[in-house]
C-alpha positions as CSV (number, residue, x, y, z in Angstrom):
1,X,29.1,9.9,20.9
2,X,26.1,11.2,19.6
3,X,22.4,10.0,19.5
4,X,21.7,8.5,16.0
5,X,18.5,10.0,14.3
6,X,16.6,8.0,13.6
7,X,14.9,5.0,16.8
8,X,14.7,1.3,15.4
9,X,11.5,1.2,18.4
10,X,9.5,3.8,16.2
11,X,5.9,2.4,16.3
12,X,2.7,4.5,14.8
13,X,-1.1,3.4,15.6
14,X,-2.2,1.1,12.7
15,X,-5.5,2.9,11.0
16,X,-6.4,-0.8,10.6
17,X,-6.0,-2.7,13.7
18,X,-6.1,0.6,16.3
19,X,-2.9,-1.0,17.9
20,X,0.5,-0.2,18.0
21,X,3.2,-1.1,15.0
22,X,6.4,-1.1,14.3
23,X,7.3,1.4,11.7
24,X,9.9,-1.2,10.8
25,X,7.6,-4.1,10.2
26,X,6.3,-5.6,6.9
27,X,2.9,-5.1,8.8
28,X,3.3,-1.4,8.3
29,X,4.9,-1.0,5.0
30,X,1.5,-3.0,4.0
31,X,-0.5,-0.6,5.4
32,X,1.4,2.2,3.8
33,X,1.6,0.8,0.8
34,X,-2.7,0.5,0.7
35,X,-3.0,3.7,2.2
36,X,-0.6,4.8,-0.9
37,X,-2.3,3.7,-3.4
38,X,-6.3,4.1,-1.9
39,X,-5.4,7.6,-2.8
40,X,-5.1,7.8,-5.9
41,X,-7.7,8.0,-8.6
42,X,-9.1,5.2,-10.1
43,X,-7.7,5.8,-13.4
44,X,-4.0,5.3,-11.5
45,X,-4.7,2.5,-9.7
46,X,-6.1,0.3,-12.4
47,X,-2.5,1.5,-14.1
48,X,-0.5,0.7,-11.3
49,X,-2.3,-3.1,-10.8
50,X,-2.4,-3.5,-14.6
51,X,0.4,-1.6,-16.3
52,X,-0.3,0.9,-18.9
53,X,-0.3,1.2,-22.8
54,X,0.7,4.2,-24.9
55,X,-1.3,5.5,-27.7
56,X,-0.3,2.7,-30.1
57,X,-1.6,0.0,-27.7
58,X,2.4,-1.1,-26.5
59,X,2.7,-1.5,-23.4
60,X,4.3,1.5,-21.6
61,X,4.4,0.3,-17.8
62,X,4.3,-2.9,-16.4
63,X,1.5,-2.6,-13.2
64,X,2.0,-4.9,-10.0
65,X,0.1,-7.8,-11.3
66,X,3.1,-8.4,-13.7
67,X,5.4,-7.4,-11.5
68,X,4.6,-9.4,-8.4
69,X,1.9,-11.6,-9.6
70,X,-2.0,-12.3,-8.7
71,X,-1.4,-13.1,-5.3
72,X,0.2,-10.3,-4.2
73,X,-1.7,-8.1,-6.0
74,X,-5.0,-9.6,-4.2
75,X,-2.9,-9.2,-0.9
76,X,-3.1,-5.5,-1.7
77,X,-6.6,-5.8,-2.6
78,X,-7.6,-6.6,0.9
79,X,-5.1,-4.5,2.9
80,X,-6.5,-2.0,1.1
81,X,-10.0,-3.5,1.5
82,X,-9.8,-4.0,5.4
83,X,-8.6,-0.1,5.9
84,X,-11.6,0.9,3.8
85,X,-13.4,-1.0,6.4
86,X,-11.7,0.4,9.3
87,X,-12.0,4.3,7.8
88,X,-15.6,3.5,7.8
89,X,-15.7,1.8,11.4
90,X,-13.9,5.6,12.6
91,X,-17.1,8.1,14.4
């Protein structure tokens, strides 16, 4: 029997925190998930938060807001908020 591939103790360093983390955990799908979208442009992530419209004004894309609501969306606010931080805390 062989290995499997993939190792359900993966852990990565958390950019926020400094200390280990599951790659499995909700803690770092958060983390991912700000680092995702602190790289976009500013332009994409007001589309992603809010949705976007088409030329006619009808909406094209619902954004997160709608999706998973205000709290959520301020959750992702300050995950992405506190890594800012962190980036800036780095030498």
């Amino acid at each position: 029997m062989s290995n499997p591939p993939y190792s359900r103790a993966t852990t990565a360093i958390s950019e926020i925190t400094g200390q280990p983390v599951s790659t499995w955990s909700e803690e770092w799908q958060h983390e991912c998930e700000a680092r995702t979208v602190l790289a976009m442009s500013k332009a994409e992530r007001d589309a992603f938060f809010n949705g976007s419209t088409d030329e006619d004004g009808k909406r094209k894309e619902r954004g997160i807001i709608a999706i998973r609501g205000q709290k959520a969306a301020e959750t992702l606010r300050g995950n992405m908020e506190r890594l800012m931080a962190a980036r800036t805390r780095k030498p």
